[in-house]
N, C-alpha and C positions, 0 to 999 in steps of 0.2 A: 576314764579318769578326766576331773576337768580341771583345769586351772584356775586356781582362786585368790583372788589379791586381796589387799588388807581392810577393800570394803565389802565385799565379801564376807570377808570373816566375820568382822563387825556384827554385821548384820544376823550372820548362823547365831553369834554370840546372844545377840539382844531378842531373837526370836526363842531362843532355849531357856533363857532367864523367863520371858512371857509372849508366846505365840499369839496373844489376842493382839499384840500393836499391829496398828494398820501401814500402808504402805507411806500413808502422807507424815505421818507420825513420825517414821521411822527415817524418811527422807530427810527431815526438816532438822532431828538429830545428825545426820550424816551427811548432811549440806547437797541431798538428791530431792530432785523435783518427783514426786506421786508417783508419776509412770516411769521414772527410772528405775525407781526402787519396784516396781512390779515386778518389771520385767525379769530384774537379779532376781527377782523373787522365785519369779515362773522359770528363768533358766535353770536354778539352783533346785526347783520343782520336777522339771523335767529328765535332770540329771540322775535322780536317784539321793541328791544330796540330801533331801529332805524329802523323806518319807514320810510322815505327815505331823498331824497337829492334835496334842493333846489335852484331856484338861486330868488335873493333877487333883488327885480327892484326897483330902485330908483324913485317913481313917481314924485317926485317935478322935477325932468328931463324931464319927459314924458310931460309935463306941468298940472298936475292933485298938485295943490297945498293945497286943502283943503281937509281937514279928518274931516268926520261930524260921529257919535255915535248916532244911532237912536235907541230909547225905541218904540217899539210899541206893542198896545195893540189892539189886534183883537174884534171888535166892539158886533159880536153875535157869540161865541159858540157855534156851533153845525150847524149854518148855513151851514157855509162855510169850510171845512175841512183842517186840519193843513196841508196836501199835497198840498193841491190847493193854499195856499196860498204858500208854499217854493217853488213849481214847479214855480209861477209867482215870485217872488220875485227872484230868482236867476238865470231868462230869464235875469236882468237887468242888464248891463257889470260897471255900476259904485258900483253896490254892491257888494262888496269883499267878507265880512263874513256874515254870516246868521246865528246866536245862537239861538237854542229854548231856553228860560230860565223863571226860576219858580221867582217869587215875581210882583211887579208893571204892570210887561209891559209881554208880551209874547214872545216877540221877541227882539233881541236885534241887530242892524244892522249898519257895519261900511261901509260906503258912502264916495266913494274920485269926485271930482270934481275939474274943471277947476278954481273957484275962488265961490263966494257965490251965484253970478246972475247964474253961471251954477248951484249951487248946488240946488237952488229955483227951478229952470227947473227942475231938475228931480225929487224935490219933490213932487210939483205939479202935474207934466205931467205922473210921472211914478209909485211914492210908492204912493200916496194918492188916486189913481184909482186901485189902487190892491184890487182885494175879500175881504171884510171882514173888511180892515183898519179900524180902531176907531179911538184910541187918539193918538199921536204921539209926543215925546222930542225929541228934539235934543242937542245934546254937541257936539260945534267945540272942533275938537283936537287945543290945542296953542303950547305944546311941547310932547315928548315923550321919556323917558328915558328908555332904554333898561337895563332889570336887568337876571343876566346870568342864572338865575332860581334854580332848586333843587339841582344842580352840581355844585354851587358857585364857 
């Protein structure tokens, strides 16, 4: 665990808004000279605080306008092993995220597609032919609010 004070934070904060500001940049906002702000940079790097740096694709541009949230529940336990099924589940380029998670469903799975009729294609064609599938929900995404998380 490390201890972090409120430039620090700042700084987690302004790098999650946009990771491409650089260390002078972000100095000059937070009254540190270049190699100060490195450094917090590389401490907060080495820490595990920041695991790395993303770039954020806009898929409604890509033409991927639909965000589907899939609950599935793997049919027989023990059958079919939790590997075999994430190994095949994340061969598939429209599945983003892959959660194992505890309650209802086993898996929890966010699905972008082209519009619904593509989304149906790969429900069909490619999760419902996976090892082991059982029951399966879905929830279209309709909005999504982004909230700035523990660092408010």
């Amino acid at each position: 665990m490390i201890d972090l004070d409120d430039i620090d934070r700042a700084l987690l904060r302004a790098l999650a808004e946009d990771a491409t500001q650089g260390a002078g940049a972000l100095g000059r906002r937070f009254g540190l000279s270049q190699p100060a702000t490195w450094r917090r940079i590389r401490r907060l790097e080495e820490a595990g605080v920041i695991a790395g740096r993303r770039v954020v694709v806009d898929r409604e541009a890509l033409g991927f306008g639909v965000t589907v949230f899939l609950g599935v529940k793997l049919a027989t336990k023990g059958r079919i092993s939790l590997e075999d099924f994430e190994r095949a589940v994340t061969a598939i380029p429209e599945v983003q995220v892959v959660q194992h998670v505890l309650g209802l469903f086993d898996y929890r799975l966010r699905v972008v597609a082209r519009d619904i009729a593509d989304f149906e294609r790969v429900l069909r064609r490619r999760i419902m032919t996976l090892p082991g599938v059982g029951q399966v929900e879905a929830n279209v995404l309709l909005t999504e609010e982004k909230r700035p998380g523990p660092l408010g």
